[in-house]
C-alpha positions as YAML, in Angstrom:
chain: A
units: angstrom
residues:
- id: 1
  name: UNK
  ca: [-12.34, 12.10, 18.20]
- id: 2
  name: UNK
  ca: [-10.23, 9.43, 15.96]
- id: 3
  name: UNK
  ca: [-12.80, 6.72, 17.01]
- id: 4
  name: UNK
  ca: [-15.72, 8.89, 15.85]
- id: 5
  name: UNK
  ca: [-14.27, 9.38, 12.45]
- id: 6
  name: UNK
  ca: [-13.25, 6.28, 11.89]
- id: 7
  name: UNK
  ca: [-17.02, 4.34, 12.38]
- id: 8
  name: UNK
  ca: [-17.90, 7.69, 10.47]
- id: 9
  name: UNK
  ca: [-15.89, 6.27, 7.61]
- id: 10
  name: UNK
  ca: [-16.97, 2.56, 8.38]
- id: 11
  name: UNK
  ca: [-20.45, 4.11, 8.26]
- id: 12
  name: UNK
  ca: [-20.70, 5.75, 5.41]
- id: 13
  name: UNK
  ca: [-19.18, 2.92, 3.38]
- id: 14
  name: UNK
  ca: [-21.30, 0.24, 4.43]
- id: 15
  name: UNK
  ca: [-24.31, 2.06, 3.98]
- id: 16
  name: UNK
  ca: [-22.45, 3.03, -0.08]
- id: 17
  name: UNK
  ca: [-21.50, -0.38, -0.83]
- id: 18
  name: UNK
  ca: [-24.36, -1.78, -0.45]
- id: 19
  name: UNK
  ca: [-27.08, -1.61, -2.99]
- id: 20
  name: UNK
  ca: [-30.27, -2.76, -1.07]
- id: 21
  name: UNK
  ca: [-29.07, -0.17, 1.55]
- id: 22
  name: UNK
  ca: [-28.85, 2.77, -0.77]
- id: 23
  name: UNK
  ca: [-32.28, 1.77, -1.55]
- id: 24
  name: UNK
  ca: [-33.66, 1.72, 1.39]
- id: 25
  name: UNK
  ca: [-31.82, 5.12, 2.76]
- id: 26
  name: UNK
  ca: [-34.22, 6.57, 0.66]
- id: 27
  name: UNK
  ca: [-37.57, 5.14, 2.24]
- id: 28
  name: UNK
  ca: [-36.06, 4.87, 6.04]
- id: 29
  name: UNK
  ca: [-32.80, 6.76, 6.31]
- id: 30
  name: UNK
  ca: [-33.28, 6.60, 10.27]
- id: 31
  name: UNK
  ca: [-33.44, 2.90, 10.52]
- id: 32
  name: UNK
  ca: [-30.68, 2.58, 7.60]
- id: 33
  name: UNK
  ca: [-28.57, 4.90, 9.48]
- id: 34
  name: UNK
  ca: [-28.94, 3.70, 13.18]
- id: 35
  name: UNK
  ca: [-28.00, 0.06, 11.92]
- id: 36
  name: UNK
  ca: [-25.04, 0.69, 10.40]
- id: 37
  name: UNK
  ca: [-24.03, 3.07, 13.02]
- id: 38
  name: UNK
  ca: [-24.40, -0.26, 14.97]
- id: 39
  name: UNK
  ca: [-22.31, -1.95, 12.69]
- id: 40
  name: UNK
  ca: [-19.64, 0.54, 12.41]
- id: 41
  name: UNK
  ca: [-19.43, 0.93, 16.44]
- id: 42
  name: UNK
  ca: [-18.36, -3.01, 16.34]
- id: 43
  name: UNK
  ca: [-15.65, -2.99, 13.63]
- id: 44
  name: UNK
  ca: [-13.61, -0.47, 14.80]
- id: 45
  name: UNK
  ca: [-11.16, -1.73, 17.32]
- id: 46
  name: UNK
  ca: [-12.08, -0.30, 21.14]
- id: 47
  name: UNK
  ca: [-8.46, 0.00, 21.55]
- id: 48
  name: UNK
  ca: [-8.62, 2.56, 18.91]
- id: 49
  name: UNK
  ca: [-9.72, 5.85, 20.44]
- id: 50
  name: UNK
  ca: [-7.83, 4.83, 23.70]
- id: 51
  name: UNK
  ca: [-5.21, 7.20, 24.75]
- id: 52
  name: UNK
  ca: [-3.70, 5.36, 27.87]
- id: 53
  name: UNK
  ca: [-2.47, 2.52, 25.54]
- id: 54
  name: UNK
  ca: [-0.35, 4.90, 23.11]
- id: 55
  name: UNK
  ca: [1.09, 6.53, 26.62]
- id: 56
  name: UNK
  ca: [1.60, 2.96, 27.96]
- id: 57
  name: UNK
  ca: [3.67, 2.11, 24.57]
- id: 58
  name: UNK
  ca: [5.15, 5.31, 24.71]
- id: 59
  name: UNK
  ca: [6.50, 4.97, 28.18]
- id: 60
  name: UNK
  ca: [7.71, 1.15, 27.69]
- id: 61
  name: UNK
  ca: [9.45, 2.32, 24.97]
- id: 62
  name: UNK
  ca: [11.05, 5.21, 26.19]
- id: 63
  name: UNK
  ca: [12.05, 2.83, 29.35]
- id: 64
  name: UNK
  ca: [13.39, -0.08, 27.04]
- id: 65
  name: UNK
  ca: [15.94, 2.55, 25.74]
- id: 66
  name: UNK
  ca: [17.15, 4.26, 28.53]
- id: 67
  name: UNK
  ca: [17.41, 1.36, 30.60]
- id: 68
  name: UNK
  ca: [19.53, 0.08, 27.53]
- id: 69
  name: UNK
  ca: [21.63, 2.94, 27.42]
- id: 70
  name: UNK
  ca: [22.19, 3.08, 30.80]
- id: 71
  name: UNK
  ca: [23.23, -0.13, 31.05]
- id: 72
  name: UNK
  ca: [25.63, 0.00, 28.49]
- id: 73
  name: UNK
  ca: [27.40, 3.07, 29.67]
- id: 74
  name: UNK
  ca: [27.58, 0.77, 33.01]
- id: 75
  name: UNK
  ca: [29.09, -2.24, 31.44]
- id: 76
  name: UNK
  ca: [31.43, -0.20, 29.56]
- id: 77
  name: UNK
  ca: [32.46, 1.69, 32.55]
- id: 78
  name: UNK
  ca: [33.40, -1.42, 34.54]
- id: 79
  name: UNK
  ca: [35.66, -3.23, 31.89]
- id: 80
  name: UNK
  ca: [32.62, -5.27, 30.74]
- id: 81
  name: UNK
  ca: [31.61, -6.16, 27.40]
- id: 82
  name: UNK
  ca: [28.54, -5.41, 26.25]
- id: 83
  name: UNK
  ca: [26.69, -8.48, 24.49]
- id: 84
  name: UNK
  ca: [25.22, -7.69, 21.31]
- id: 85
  name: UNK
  ca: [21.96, -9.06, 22.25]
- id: 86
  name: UNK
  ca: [21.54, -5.51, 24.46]
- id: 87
  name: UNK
  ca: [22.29, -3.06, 21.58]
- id: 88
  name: UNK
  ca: [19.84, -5.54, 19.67]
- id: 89
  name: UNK
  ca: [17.13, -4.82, 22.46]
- id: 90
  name: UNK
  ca: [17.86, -1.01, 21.99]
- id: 91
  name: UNK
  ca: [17.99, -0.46, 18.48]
- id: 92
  name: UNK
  ca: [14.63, -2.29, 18.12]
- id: 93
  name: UNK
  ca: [13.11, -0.36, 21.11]
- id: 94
  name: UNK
  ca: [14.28, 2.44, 19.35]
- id: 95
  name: UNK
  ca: [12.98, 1.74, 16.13]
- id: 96
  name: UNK
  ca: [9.96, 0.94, 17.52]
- id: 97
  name: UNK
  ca: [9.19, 4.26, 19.05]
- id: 98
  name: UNK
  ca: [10.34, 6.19, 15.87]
- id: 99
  name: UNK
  ca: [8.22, 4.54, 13.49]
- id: 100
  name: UNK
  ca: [5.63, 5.11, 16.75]
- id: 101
  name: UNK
  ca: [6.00, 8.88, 16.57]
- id: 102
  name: UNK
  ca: [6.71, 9.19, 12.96]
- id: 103
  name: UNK
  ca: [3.69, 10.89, 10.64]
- id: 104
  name: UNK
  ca: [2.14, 7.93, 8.55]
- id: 105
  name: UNK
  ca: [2.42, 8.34, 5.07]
- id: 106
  name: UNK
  ca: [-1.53, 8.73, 4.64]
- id: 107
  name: UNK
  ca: [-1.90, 11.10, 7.33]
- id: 108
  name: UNK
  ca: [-2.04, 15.36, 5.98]
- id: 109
  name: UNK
  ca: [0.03, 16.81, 8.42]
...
């Protein structure tokens, strides 16, 4: 649903920023129309609409961090010091996945 909006939005502003096209929706709208539904199909990214990939992300993320924690509890536990580089790895994994699930600032709800 995401995908179709967005080469809805690609669509509609090729076919407004262009002059000669604006012209020509006029005489041929279904030839107008079809090509820059062609053209809109292309620049949106295919990852876009995809699903699986912000559930892959989502799940490597979630991983990273409690695979971090867990560790550290572990190192901690057995007289260990934790190096710094692992609370590095966790506070950017969980960084990461905030600013994932976090609303964008453009976005209505």
């Amino acid at each position: 649903m995401a995908q179709t909006l967005r080469s809805a939005d690609v669509l509609v502003q090729s076919v407004l920023s262009d002059p000669a096209k604006k012209a020509e929706l006029a005489t041929n709208p279904a030839a107008v129309l079809k090509a820059a539904a062609d053209e809109a199909k292309d620049q949106v990214p295919a990852y876009f609409g995809d699903i699986w990939i912000y559930r892959i992300v989502v799940g490597s993320l979630s991983a990273a961090v409690l695979i971090v924690i867990c560790a550290y509890i572990y190192l901690t536990a057995t007289n260990h010091r934790p190096p710094e580089a692992l609370v590095a790895i966790g506070a950017g994994a969980l960084g990461a996945f905030t600013g994932l699930l976090a609303p964008s600032p453009g976005s209505k709800a």
